[in-house]
C-alpha positions as CSV (number, residue, x, y, z in Angstrom):
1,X,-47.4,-11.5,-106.6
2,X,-44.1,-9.7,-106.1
3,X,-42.4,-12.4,-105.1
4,X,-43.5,-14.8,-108.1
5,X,-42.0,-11.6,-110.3
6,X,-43.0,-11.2,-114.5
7,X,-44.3,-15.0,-114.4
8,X,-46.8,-14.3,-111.6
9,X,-47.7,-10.9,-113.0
10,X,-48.3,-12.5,-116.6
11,X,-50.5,-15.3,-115.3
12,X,-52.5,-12.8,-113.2
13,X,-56.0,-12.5,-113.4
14,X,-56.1,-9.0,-112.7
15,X,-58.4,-6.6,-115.2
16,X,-55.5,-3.8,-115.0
17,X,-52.5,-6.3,-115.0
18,X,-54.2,-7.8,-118.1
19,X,-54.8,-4.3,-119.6
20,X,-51.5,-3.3,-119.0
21,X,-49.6,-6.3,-120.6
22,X,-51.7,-6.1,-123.7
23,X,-50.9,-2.4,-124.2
24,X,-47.4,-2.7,-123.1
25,X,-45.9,-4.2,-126.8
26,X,-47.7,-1.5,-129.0
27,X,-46.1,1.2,-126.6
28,X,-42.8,0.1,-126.8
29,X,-43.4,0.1,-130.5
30,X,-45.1,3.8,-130.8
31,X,-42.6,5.2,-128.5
32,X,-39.6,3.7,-131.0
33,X,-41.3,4.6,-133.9
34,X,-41.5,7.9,-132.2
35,X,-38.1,8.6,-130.8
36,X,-37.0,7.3,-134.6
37,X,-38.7,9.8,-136.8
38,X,-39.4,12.9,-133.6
39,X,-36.5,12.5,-131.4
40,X,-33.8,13.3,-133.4
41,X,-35.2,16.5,-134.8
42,X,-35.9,17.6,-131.4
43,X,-32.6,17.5,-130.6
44,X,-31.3,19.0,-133.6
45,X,-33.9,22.0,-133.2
46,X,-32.9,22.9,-129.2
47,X,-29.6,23.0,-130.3
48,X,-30.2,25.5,-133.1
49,X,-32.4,27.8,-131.4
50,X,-30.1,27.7,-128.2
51,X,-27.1,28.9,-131.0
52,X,-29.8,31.6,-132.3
53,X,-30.4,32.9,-129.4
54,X,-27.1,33.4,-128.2
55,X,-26.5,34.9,-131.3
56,X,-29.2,37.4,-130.7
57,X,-28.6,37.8,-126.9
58,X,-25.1,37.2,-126.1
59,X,-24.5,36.7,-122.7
60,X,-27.2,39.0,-121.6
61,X,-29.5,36.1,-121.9
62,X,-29.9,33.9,-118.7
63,X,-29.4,30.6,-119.8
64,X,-32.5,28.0,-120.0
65,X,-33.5,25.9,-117.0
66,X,-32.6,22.1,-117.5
67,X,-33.2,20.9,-114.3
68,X,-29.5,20.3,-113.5
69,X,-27.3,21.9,-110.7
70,X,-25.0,24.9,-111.7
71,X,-22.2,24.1,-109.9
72,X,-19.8,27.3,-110.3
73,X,-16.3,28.2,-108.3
74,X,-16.5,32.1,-106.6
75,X,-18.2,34.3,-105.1
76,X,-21.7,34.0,-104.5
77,X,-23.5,37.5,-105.6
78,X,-26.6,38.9,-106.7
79,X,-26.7,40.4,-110.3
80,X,-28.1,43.4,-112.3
81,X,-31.5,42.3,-114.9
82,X,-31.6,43.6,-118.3
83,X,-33.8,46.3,-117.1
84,X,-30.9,47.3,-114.8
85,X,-32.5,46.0,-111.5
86,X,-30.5,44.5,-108.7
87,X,-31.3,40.9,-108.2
88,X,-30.1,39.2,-104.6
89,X,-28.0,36.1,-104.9
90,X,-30.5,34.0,-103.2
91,X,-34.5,33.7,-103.0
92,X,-36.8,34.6,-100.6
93,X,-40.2,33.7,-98.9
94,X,-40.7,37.9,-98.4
95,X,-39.7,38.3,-102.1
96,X,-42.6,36.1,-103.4
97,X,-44.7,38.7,-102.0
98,X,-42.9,41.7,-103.0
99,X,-45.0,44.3,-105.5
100,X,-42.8,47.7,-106.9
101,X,-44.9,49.9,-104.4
102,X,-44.8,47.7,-101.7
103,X,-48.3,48.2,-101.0
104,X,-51.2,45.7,-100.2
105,X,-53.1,44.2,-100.7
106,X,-51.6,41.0,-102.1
């Protein structure tokens, strides 16, 4: 079937390749309608909040997770939390594990 492409895939007999063509228009339509009326407002509303909060916070707050790299030029050091903690530069296996009093069991 992969060699006969959308043709061979269309004229399938298939129950889920059936299934899957039939739902596939009124997806493409709900995810449009969607992104048209949702999208944009989500968009609009990270970028507020992320202003408000740095507001708020300053640099104090460590910026969100996006999934990306942060590619930086330096150094490479550990920092201080809010709470005034060192934090290494790098994570480890033995931190995962690590409680305040060090003790077991965990």
């Amino acid at each position: 079937m992969q060699a006969s492409g959308f043709t061979g895939a269309s004229s399938s007999d298939d129950p889920m390749i059936r299934l899957a063509s039939l739902l596939d228009e009124p997806g493409k339509r709900l995810r449009k309608k969607r992104e048209d009326l949702i999208g944009s407002l989500e968009t609009s509303a990270a970028e507020k909040i992320a202003q408000y909060r740095y507001a708020l916070f300053g640099d104090a707050e460590y910026p969100g997770a996006t999934s990306t790299p942060r590619v930086e030029f330096g150094t490479v050091k550990g920092y201080t939390d809010r709470a005034g903690a060192p934090q290494p530069d790098a994570a480890t296996l033995g931190a995962l594990f690590y409680r305040r009093t060090n003790e077991g069991p965990y």
